[in-house]
PyMOL Python script that loads the backbone (N, CA, C, O; Angstrom):
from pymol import cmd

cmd.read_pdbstr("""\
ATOM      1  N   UNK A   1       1.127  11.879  -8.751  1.00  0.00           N
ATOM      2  CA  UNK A   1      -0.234  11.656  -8.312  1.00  0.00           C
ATOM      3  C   UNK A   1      -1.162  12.542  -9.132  1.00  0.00           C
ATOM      4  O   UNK A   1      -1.409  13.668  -8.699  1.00  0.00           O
ATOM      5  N   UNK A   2      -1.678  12.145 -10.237  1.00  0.00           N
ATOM      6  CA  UNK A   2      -2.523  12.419 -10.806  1.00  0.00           C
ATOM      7  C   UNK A   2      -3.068  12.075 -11.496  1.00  0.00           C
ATOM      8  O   UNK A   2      -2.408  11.359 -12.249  1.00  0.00           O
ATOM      9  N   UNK A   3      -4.822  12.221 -11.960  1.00  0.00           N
ATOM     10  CA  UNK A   3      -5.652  11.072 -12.278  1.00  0.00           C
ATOM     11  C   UNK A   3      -6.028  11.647 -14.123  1.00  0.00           C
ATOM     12  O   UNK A   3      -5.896  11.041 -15.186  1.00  0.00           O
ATOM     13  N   UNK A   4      -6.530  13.067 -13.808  1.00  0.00           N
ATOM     14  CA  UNK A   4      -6.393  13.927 -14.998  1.00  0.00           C
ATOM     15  C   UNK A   4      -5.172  14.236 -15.532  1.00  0.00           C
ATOM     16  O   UNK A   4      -4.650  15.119 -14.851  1.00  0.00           O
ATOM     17  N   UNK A   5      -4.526  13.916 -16.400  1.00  0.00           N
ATOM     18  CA  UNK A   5      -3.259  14.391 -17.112  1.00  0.00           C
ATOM     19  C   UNK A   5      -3.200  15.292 -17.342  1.00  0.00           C
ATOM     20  O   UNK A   5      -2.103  15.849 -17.306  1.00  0.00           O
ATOM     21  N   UNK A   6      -4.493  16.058 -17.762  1.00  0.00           N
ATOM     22  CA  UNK A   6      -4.635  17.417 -18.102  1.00  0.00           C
ATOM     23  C   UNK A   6      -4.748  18.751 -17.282  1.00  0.00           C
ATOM     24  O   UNK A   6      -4.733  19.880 -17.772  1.00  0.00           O
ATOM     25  N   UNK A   7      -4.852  18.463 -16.076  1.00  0.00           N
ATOM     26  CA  UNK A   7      -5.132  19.038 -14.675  1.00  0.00           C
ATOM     27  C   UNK A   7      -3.791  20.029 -14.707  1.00  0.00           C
ATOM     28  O   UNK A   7      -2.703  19.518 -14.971  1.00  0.00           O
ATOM     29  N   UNK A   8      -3.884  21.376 -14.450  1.00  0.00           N
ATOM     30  CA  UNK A   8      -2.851  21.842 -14.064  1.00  0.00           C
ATOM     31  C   UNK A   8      -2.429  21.680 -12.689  1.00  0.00           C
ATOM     32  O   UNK A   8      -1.279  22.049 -12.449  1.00  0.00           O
ATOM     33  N   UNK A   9      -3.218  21.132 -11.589  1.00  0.00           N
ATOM     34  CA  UNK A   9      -3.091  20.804 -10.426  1.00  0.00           C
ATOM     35  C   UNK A   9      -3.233  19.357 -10.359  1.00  0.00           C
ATOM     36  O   UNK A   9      -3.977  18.617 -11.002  1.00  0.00           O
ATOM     37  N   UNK A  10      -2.082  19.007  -9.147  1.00  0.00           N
ATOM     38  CA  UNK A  10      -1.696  18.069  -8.969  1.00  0.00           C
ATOM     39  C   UNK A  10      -2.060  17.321  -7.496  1.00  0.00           C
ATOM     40  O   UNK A  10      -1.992  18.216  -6.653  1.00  0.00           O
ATOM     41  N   UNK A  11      -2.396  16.124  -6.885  1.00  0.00           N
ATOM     42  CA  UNK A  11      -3.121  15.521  -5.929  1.00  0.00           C
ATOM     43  C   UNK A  11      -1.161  16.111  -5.056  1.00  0.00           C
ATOM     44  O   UNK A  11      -1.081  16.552  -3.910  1.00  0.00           O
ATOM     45  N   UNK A  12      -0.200  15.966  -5.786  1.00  0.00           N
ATOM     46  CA  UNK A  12       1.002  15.784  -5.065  1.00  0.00           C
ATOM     47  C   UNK A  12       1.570  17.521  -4.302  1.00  0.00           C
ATOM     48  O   UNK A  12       2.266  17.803  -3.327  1.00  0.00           O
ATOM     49  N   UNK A  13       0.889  18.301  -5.278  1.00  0.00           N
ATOM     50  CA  UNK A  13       0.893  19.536  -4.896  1.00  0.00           C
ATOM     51  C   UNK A  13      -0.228  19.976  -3.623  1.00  0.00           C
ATOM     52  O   UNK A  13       0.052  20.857  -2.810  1.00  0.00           O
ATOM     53  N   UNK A  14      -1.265  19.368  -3.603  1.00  0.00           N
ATOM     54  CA  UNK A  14      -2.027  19.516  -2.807  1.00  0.00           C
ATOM     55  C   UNK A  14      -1.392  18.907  -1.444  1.00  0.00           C
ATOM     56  O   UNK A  14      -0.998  19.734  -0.621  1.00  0.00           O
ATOM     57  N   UNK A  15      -1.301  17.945  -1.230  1.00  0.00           N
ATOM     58  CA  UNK A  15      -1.155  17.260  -0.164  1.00  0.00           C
ATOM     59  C   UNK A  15       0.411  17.681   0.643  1.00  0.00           C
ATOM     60  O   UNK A  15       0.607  17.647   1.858  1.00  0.00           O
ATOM     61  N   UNK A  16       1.657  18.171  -0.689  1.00  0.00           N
ATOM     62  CA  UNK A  16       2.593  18.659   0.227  1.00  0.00           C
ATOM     63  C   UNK A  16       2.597  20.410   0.359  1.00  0.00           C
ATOM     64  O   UNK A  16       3.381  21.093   1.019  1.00  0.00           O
ATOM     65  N   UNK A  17       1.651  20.789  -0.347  1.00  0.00           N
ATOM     66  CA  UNK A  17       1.575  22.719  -0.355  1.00  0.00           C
ATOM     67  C   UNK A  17       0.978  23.234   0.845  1.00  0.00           C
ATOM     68  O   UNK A  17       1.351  23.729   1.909  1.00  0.00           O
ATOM     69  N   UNK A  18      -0.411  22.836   0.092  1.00  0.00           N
ATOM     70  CA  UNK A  18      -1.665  23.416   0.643  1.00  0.00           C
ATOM     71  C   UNK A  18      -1.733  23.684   2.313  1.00  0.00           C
ATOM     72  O   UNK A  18      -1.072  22.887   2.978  1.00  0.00           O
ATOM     73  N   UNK A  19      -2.326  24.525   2.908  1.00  0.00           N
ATOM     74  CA  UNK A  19      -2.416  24.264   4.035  1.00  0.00           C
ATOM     75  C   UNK A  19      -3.252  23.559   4.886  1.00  0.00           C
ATOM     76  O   UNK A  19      -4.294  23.104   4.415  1.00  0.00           O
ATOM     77  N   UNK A  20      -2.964  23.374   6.143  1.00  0.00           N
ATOM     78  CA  UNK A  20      -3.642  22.205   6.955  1.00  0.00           C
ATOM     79  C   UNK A  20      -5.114  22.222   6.633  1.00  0.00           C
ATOM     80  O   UNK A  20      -5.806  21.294   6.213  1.00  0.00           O
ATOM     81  N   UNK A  21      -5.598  23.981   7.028  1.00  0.00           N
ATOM     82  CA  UNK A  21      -7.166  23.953   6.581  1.00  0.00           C
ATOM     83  C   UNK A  21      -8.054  23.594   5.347  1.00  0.00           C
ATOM     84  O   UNK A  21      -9.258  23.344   5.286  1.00  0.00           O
ATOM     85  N   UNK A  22      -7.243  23.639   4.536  1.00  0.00           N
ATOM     86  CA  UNK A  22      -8.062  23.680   3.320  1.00  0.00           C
ATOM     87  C   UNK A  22      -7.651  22.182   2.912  1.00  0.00           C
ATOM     88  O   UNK A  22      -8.349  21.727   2.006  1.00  0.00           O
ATOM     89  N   UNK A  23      -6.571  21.261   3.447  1.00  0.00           N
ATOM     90  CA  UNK A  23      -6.496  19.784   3.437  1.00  0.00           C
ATOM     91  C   UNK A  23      -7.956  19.417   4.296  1.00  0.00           C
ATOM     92  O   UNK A  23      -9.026  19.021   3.832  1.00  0.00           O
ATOM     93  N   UNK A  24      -7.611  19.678   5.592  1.00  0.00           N
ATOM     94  CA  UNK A  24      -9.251  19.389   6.085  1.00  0.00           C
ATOM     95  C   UNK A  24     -10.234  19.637   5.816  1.00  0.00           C
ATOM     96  O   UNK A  24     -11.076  19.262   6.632  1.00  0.00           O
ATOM     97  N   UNK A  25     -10.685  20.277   4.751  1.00  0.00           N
ATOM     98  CA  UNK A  25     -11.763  21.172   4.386  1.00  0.00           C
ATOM     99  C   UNK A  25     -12.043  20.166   3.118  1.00  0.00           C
ATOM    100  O   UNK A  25     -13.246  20.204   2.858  1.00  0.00           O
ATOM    101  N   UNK A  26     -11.335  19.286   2.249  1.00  0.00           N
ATOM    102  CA  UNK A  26     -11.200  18.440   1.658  1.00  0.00           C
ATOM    103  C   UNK A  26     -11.455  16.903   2.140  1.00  0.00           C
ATOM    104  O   UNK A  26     -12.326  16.204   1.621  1.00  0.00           O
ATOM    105  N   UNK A  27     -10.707  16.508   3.061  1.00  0.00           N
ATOM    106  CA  UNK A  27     -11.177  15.247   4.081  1.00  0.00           C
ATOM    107  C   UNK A  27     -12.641  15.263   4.449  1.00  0.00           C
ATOM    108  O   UNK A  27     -13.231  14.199   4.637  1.00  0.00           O
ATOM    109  N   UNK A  28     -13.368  16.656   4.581  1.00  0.00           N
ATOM    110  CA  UNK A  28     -14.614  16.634   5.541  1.00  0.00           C
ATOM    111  C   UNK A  28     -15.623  16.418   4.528  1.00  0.00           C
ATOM    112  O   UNK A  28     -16.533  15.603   4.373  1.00  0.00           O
ATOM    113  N   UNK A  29     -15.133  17.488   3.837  1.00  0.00           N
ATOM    114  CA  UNK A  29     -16.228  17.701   2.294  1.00  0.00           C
ATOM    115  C   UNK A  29     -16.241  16.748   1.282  1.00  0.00           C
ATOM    116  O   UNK A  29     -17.341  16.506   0.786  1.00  0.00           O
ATOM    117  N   UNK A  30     -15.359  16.210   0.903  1.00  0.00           N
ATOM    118  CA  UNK A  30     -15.130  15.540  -0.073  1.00  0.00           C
ATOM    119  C   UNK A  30     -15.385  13.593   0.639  1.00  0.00           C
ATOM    120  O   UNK A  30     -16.218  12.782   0.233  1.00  0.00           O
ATOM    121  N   UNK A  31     -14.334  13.389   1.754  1.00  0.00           N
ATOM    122  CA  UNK A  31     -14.120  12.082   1.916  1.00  0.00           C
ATOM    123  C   UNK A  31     -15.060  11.782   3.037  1.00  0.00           C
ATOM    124  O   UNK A  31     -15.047  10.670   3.565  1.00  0.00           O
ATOM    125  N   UNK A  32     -16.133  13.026   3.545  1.00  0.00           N
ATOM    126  CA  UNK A  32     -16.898  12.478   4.818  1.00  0.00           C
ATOM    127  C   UNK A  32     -16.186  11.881   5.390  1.00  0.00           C
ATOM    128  O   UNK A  32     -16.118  10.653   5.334  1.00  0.00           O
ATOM    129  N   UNK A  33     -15.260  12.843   6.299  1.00  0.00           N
ATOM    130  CA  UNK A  33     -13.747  11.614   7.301  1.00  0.00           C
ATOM    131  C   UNK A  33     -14.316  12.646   8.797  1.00  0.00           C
ATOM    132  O   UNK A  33     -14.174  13.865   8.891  1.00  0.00           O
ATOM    133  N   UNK A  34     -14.873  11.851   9.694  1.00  0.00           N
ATOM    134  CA  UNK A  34     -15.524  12.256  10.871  1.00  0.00           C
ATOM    135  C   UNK A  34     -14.158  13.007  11.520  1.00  0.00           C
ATOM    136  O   UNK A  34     -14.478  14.008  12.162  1.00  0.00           O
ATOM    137  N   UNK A  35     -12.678  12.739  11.494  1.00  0.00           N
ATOM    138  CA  UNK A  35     -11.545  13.108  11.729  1.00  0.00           C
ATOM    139  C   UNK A  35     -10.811  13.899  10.976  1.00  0.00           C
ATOM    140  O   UNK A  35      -9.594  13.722  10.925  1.00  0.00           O
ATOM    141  N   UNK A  36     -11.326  14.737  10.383  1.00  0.00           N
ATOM    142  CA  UNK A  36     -10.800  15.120   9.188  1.00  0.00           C
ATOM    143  C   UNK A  36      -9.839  16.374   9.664  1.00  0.00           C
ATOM    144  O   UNK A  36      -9.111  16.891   8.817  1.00  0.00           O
ATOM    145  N   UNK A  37      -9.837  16.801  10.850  1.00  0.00           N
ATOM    146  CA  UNK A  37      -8.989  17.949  11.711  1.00  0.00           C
ATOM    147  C   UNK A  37      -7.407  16.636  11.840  1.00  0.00           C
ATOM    148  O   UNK A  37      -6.232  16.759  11.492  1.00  0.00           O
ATOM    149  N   UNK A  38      -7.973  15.781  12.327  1.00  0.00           N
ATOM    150  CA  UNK A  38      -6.531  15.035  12.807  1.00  0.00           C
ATOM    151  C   UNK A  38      -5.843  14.478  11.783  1.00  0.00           C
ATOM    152  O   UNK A  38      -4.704  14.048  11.968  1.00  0.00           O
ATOM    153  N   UNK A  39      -6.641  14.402  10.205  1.00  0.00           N
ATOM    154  CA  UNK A  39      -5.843  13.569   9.671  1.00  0.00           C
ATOM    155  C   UNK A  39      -5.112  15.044   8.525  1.00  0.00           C
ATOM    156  O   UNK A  39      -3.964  15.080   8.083  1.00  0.00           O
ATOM    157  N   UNK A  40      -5.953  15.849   8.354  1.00  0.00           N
ATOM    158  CA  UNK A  40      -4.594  16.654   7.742  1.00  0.00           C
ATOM    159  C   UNK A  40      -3.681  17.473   8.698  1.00  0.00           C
ATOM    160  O   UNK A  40      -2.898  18.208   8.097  1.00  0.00           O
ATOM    161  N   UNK A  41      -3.610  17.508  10.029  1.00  0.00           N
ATOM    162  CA  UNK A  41      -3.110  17.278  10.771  1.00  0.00           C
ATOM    163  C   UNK A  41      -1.515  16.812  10.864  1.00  0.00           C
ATOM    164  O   UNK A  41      -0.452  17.351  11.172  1.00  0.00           O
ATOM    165  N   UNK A  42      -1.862  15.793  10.518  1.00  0.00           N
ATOM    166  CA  UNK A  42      -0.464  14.362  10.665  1.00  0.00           C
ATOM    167  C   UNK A  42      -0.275  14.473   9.091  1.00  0.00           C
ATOM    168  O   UNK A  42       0.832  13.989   8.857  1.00  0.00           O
ATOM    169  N   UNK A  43      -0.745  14.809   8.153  1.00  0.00           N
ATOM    170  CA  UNK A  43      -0.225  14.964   6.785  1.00  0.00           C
ATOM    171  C   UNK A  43       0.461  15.555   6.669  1.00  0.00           C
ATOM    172  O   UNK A  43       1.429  15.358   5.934  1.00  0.00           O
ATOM    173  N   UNK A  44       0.143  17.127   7.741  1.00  0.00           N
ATOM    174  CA  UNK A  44       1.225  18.255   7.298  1.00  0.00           C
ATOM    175  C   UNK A  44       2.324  18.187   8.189  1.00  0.00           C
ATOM    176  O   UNK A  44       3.229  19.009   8.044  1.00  0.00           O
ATOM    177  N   UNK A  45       2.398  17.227   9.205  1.00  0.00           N
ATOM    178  CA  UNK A  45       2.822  17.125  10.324  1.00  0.00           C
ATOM    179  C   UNK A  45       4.407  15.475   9.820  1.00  0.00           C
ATOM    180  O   UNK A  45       5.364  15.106  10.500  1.00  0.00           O
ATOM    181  N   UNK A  46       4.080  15.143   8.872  1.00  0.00           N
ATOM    182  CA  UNK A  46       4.522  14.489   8.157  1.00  0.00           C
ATOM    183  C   UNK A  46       4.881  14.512   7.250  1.00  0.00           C
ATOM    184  O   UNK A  46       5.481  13.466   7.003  1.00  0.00           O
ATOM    185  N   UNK A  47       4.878  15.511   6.094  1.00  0.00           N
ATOM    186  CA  UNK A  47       5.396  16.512   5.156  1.00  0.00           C
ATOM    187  C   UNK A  47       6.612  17.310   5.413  1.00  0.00           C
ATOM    188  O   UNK A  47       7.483  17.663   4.618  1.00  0.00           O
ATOM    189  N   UNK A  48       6.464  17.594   7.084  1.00  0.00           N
ATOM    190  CA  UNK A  48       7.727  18.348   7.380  1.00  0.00           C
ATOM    191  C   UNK A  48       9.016  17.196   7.027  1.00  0.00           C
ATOM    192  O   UNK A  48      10.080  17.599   6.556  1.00  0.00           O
ATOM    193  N   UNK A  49       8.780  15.776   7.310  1.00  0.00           N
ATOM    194  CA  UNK A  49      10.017  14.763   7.543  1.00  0.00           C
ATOM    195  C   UNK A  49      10.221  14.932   5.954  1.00  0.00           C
ATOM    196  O   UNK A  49      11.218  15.365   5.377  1.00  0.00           O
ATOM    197  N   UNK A  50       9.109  14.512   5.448  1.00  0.00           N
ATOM    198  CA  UNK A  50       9.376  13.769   4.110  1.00  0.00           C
ATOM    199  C   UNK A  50       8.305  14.512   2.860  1.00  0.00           C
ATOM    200  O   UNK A  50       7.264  15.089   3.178  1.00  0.00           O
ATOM    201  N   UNK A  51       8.555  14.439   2.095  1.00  0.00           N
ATOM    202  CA  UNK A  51       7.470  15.041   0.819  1.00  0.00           C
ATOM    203  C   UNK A  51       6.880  13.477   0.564  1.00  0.00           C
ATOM    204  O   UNK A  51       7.461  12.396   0.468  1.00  0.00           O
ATOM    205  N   UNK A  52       5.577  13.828   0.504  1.00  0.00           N
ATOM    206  CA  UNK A  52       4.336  12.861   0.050  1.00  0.00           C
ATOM    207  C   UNK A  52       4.781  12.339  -1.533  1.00  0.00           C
ATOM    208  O   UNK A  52       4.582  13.416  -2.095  1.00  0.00           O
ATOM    209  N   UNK A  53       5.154  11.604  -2.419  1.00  0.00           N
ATOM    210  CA  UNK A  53       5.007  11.432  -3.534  1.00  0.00           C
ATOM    211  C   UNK A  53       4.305  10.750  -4.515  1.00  0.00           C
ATOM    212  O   UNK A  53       4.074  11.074  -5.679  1.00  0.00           O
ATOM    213  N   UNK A  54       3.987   9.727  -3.866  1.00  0.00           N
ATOM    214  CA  UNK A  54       3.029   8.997  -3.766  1.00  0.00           C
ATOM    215  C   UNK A  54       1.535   8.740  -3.727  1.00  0.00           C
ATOM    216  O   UNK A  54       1.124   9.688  -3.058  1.00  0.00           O
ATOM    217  N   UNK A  55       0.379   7.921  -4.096  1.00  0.00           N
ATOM    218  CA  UNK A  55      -1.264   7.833  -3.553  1.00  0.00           C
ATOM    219  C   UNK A  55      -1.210   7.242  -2.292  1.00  0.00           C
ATOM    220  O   UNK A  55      -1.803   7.583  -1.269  1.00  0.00           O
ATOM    221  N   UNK A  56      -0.228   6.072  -2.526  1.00  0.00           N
ATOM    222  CA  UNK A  56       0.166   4.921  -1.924  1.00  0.00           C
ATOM    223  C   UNK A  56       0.713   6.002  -0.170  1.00  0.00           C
ATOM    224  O   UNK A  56       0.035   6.044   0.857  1.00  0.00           O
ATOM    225  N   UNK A  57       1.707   6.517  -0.337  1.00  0.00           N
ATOM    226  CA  UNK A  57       2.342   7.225   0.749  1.00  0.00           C
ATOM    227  C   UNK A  57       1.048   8.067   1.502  1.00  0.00           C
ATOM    228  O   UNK A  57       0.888   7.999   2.720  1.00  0.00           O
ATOM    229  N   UNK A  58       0.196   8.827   0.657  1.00  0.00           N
ATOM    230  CA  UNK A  58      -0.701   9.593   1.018  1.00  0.00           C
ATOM    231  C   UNK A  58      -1.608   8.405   2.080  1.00  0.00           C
ATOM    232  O   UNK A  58      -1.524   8.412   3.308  1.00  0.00           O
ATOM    233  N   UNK A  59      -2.360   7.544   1.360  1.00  0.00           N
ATOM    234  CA  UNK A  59      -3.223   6.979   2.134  1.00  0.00           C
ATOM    235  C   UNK A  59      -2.871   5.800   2.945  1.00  0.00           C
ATOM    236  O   UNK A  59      -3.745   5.003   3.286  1.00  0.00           O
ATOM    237  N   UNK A  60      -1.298   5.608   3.358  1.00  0.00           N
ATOM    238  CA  UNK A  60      -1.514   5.129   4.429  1.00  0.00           C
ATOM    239  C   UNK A  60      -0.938   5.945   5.307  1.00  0.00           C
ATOM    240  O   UNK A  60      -0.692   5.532   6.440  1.00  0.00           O
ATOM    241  N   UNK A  61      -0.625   7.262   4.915  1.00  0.00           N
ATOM    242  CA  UNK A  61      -0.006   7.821   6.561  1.00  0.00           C
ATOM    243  C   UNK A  61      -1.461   9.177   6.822  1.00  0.00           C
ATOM    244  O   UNK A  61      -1.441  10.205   7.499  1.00  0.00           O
ATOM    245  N   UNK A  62      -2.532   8.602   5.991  1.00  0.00           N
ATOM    246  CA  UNK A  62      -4.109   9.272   6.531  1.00  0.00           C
ATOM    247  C   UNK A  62      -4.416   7.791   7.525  1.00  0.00           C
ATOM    248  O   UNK A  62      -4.465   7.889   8.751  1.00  0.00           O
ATOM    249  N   UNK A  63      -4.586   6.596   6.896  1.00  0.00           N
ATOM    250  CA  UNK A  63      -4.817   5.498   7.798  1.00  0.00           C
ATOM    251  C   UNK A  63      -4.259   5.398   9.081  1.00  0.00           C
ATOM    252  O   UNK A  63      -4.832   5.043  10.110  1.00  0.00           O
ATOM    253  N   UNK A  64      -2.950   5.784   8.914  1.00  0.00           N
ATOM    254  CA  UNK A  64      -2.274   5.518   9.982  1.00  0.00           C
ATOM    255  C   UNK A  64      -2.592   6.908  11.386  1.00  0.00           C
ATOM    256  O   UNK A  64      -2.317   6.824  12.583  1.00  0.00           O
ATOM    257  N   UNK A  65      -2.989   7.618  10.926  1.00  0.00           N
ATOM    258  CA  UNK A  65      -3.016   8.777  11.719  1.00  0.00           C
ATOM    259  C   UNK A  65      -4.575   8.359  12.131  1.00  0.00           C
ATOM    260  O   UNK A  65      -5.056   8.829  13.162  1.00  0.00           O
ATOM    261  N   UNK A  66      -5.097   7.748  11.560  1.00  0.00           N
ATOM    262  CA  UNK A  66      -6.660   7.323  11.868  1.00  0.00           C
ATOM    263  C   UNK A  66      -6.457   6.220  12.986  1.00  0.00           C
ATOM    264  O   UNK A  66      -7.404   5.882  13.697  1.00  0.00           O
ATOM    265  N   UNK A  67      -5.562   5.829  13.081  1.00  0.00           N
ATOM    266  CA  UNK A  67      -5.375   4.149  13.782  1.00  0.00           C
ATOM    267  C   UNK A  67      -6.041   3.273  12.950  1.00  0.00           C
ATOM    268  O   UNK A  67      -6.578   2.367  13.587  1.00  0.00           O
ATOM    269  N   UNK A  68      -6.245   3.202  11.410  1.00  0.00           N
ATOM    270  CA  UNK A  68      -6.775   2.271  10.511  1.00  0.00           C
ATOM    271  C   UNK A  68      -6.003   2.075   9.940  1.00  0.00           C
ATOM    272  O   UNK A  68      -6.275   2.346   8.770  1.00  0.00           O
ATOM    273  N   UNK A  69      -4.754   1.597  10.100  1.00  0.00           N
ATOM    274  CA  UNK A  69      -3.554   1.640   9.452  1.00  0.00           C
ATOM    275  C   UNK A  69      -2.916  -0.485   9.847  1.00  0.00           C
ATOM    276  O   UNK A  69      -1.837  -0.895   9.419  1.00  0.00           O
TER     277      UNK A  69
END
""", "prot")
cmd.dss("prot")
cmd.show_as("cartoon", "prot")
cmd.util.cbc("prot")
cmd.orient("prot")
């Protein structure tokens, strides 16, 4: 998951590292997500089962934690 090749950071590092707050702090700021507590939430809460590898994996288990899934 990454859009810059050149990026030393990675969308895949973010989403399975980072912590819950600063995932939400991203959802709020960045994606204006009125839920943005619940959905990194269930990201990190879903990270424990499985590592994210995916864009695809990422945004539907944010949808799905939204009930927009």
């Amino acid at each position: 998951m990454r859009m810059d090749q050149t990026a030393m950071l990675t969308a895949e590092e973010i989403v399975n590292e980072w912590p819950e707050r600063e995932l939400g702090d991203i959802f709020r700021e960045y994606g204006e997500e009125p839920q943005w507590k619940r959905a990194a939430h269930e990201i990190v809460a879903y990270r424990r089962k499985e590592k994210i590898k995916t864009r695809l994996r990422a945004i539907t288990e944010i949808k799905n934690s939204m009930g927009k899934g």
